[in-house]
Steps between C-alpha positions, in 0.01 A plus 500: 500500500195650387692516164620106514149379540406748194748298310382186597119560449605636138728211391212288614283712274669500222717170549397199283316226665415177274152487600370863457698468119274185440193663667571830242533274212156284551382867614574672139441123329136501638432879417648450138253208434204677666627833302491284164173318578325810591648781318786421241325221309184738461715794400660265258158420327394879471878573327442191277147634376575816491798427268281247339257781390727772430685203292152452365494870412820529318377179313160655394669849419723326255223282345282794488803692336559206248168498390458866432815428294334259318180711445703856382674246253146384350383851493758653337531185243101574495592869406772424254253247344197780505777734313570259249120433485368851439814578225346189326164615514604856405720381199186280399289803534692688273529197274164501469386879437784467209320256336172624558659850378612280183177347473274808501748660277446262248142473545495884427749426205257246331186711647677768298569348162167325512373835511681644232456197277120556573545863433665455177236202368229805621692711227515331305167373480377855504703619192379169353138651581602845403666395136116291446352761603707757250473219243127504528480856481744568188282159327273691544572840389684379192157296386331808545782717340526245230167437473388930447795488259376218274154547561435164483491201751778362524579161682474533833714232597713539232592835551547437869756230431697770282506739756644266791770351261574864510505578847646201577807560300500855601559366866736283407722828342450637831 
């Protein structure tokens, strides 16, 4: 007996009744709303900012990542451009200490043969002085000469004329 009324009380326990299956439903109906009013709705919000910033993140990573792109393509077009720049300025450099080479070399061409050209008019004047000079002296010897061999004056200017026809055409031999 004692096991019949076990039997019974557990078949009533775990038997299906309509009104404890509506009761269980309204039961989990009222605790699921309450549970989404008061806990899943709020837990809902802190997933959808938190994936909102780390979305945000991933966003600002990849503009940041873009942009730093953008910038080590600038600075290296920079570079390439500052290469090009200082080979220019280095070939004009050179450019220009050629000519200036060229330059002063024909200044010190022309400084050069204006010197000489001076030189030579200087030498030319000077055996120009120096031949006068002789000229004068051998006038005059040869008017003395002549005139202790005559014993007479003679014509000064006379005699001088002579004597440079004959030096002249003595130079001329030469």
């Amino acid at each position: 007996m004692e096991f019949q009324w076990f039997l019974e009380k557990f078949e009533a326990f775990v038997g299906v009744n309509p009104w404890t299956m509506i009761f269980a439903w309204l039961n989990l109906l009222i605790l699921y709303l309450f549970l989404k009013k008061l806990a899943f709705n709020p837990l809902k919000n802190m997933i959808d900012s938190r994936q909102k910033e780390i979305d945000d993140m991933y966003s600002e990573a990849e503009e940041a990542q873009k942009s730093a792109e953008v910038l080590k393509a600038e600075y290296e077009e920079k570079i390439s451009h500052a290469t090009e720049e200082s080979e220019e300025i280095l070939k004009s450099a050179v450019r220009r200490a050629q000519l200036k080479e060229e330059e002063i070399l024909r200044t010190a061409d022309a400084e050069a043969a204006r010197t000489l050209e001076r030189a030579e008019e200087q030498i030319e004047l000077e055996k120009k002085r120096a031949l006068g000079e002789i000229k004068d002296e051998v006038s005059s010897m040869a008017i003395g000469i002549a005139s202790a061999v005559i014993e007479r004056d003679v014509d000064e200017d006379k005699h001088r004329e002579l004597i440079d026809d004959f030096i002249n055409n003595m130079g001329n031999e030469q």
